[in-house]
N, C-alpha and C positions, 0 to 999 in steps of 0.2 A: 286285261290283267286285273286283279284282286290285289289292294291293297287294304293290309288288316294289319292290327297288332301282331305282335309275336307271339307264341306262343311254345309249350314244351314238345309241342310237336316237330318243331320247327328246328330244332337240334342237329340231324345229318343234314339240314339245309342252311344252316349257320357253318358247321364244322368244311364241308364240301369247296363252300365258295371261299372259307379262310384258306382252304389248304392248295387251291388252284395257284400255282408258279403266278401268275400276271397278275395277279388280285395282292400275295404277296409280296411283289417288286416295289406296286403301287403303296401300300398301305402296312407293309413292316419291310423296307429296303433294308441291304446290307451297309452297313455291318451288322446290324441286329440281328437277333436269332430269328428266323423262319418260325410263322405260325406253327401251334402246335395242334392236333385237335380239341385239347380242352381249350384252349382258347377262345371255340368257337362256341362251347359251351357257356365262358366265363362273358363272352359280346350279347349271346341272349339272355343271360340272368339279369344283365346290365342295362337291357333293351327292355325289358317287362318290366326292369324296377322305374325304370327312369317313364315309361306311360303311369306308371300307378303312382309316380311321387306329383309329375307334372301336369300328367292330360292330353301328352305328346311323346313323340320318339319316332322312330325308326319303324317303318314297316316291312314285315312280310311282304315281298312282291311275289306273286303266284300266278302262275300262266290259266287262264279261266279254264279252255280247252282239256290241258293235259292233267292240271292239278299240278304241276310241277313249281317248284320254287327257283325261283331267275333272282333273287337279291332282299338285296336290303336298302331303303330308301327310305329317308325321311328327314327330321328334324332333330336337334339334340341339345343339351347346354353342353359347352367346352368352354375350354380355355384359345382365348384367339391373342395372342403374345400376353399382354401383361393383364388382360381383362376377361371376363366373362363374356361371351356372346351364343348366341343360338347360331349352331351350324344347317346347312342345307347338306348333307351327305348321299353318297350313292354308289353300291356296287352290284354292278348285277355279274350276271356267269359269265365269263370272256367269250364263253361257247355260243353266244345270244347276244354278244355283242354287235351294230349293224340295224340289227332288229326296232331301232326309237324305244324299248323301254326303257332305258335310263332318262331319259329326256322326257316322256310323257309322264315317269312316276316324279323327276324330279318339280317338275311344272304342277304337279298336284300340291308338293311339298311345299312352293311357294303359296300356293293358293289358300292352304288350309293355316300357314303364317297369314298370311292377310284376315282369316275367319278370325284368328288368333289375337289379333291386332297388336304383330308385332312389328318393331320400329325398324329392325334390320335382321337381316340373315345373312351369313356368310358362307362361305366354300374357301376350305384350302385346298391346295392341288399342287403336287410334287412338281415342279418345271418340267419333267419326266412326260409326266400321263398326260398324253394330246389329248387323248381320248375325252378324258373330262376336262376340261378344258372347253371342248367343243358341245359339250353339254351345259355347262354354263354359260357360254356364250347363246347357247342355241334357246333357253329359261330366260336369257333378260338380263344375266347378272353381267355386271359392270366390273373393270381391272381394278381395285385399288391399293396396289402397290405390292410388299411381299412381307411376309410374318413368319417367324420361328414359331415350330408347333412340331411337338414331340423332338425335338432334336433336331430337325430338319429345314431347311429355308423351300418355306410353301408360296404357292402363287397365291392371293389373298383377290375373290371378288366379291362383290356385295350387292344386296338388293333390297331394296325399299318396298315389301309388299306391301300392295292395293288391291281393296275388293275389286275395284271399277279397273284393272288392268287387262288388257286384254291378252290371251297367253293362245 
């Protein structure tokens, strides 16, 4: 896989994975309103501006082979309950789920926090999504404890990137 910036190209592969039923269970549950397609346009505007303010963000994941786009993966600043933190994030196409790319992009994400030299990364995760779950587990990231984020009470893990870690 190719992990790059985002790009305007990148729009039906933003808009696609927002509008997939499992992607939105995970990442806008009910009672919210269901992604819409601009949406997925409003997460890459969001995504390009946040590499151009920071240096970092969210990558393009893209299958090498097909040219196909399988997610979005990377780094981000949020809100982690009442503080600022750098998230670890990751969704790829539930169609390609199985496949290790959430796990292999997210393992880059930590890697490229260490080049970053930052002190901590996070992941929230709905109690819901095993799936990620098993993906932070499987990067290294540690339970530490649980956090309100968007409304919601998230599983909260964390990791202490190192250049010298072994992933």
């Amino acid at each position: 896989m190719t992990l790059r910036p985002p790009g305007p190209g990148d729009g039906p592969g933003y808009r696609a994975l927002l509008m997939h039923p499992t992607v939105g269970e995970w990442l806008r549950p009910q009672p919210l309103e269901p992604f819409e397609p601009a949406d997925g346009d409003a997460w890459l505007r969001e995504d390009e501006a946040h590499w151009e303010r920071f240096g970092f963000g969210p990558w393009a994941v893209i299958e090498r082979e097909s040219g196909d786009y399988l997610g979005r993966v990377g780094l981000r600043w949020t809100d982690v309950g009442d503080r600022a933190g750098i998230e670890a994030l990751w969704a790829i196409d539930p169609e390609r789920h199985g496949e290790g790319f959430a796990a292999e992009a997210a393992a880059a994400a930590l890697a490229f926090a260490a080049e970053l030299e930052l002190d901590e990364v996070v992941a929230m995760i709905l109690p819901i999504n095993a799936a990620s779950r098993r993906v932070a587990e499987k990067i290294g990231m540690e339970p530490a404890g649980e956090v309100e984020h968007a409304g919601f009470d998230h599983l909260l893990l964390r990791s202490e990137p190192r250049l010298d870690s072994p992933r």
